[in-house]
N, C-alpha and C positions, 0 to 999 in steps of 0.2 A: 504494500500500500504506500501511498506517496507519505514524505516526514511531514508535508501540509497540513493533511487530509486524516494525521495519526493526532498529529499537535491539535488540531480544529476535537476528535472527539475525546482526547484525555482532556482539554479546557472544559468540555459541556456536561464530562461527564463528574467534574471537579464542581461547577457551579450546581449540578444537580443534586448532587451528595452535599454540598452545603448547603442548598437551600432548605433539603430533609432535615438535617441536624439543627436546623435552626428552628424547624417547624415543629419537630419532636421536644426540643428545651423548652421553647413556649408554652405547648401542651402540658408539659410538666409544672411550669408556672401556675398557669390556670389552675393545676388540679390541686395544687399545693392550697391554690386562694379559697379553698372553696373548707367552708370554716361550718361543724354542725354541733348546735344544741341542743338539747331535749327534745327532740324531735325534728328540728329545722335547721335548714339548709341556707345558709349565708354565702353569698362571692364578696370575698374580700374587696371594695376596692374604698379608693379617697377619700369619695364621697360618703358612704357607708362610717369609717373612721370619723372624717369630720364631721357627721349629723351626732353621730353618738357621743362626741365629745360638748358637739355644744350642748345636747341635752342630758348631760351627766350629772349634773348637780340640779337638777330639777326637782322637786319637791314631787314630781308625779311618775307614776311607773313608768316606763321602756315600753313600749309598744312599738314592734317593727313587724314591717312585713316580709317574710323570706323570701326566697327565689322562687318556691312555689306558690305563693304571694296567698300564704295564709299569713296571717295575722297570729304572731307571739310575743309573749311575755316575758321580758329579760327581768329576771331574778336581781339579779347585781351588774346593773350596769358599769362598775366603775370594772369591775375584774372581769367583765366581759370585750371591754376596751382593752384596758390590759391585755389579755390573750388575742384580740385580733390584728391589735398593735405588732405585737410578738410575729406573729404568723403573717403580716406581710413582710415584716422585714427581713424575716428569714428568707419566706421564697424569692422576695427580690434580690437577695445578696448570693441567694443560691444561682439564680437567674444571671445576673451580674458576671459571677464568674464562668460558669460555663458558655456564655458570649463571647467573654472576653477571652476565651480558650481555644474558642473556634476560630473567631478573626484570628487567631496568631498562628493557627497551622495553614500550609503551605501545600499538602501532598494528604489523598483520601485517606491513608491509609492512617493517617494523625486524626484526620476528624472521624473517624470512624471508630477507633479506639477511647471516645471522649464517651 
């Protein structure tokens, strides 16, 4: 085969394997995000963080709705902040470095062992 036409599909087949590797960490992100209590099912993200921080000192229960968009009762809001605080910074630091893992290999056989 021509070294063109060898060079053209180890390139494609290089962006192809990374762009899986990077679609797989993600998914792994996501799954990390996804935070359950007493029956319901939370996605971690920001906005979730900052609602329950500003209503954390509230004088009135915790009332959210999960991702199945029932309607629950958070016990203790402050330690439920706490643990979801916890659990995105984990998976984004986890996220973080296996990114920054992949950008730095050079040859499939690097991102592929990640």
């Amino acid at each position: 085969m021509d070294e063109k036409i060898e060079k053209a599909f180890a390139v494609a087949n290089y962006m192809a394997t990374l762009a899986n590797q990077k679609r797989i960490i993600l998914e792994e992100y996501n799954q990390a995000l996804i935070y359950y209590i007493d029956g319901a099912t939370f996605k971690i993200t920001p906005e979730l963080i900052g609602f329950v921080k500003a209503t954390c000192d509230s004088p009135f229960d915790l009332i959210l709705i999960d991702s199945n968009n029932l309607p629950v009762k958070i016990p203790n809001a402050k330690k439920f902040l706490n643990d979801i605080i916890l659990a995105y910074r984990d998976a984004s630091e986890k996220y973080f470095k296996k990114y920054s893992d992949i950008k730095s290999k050079r040859k499939i056989a690097d991102i592929i062992e990640l």
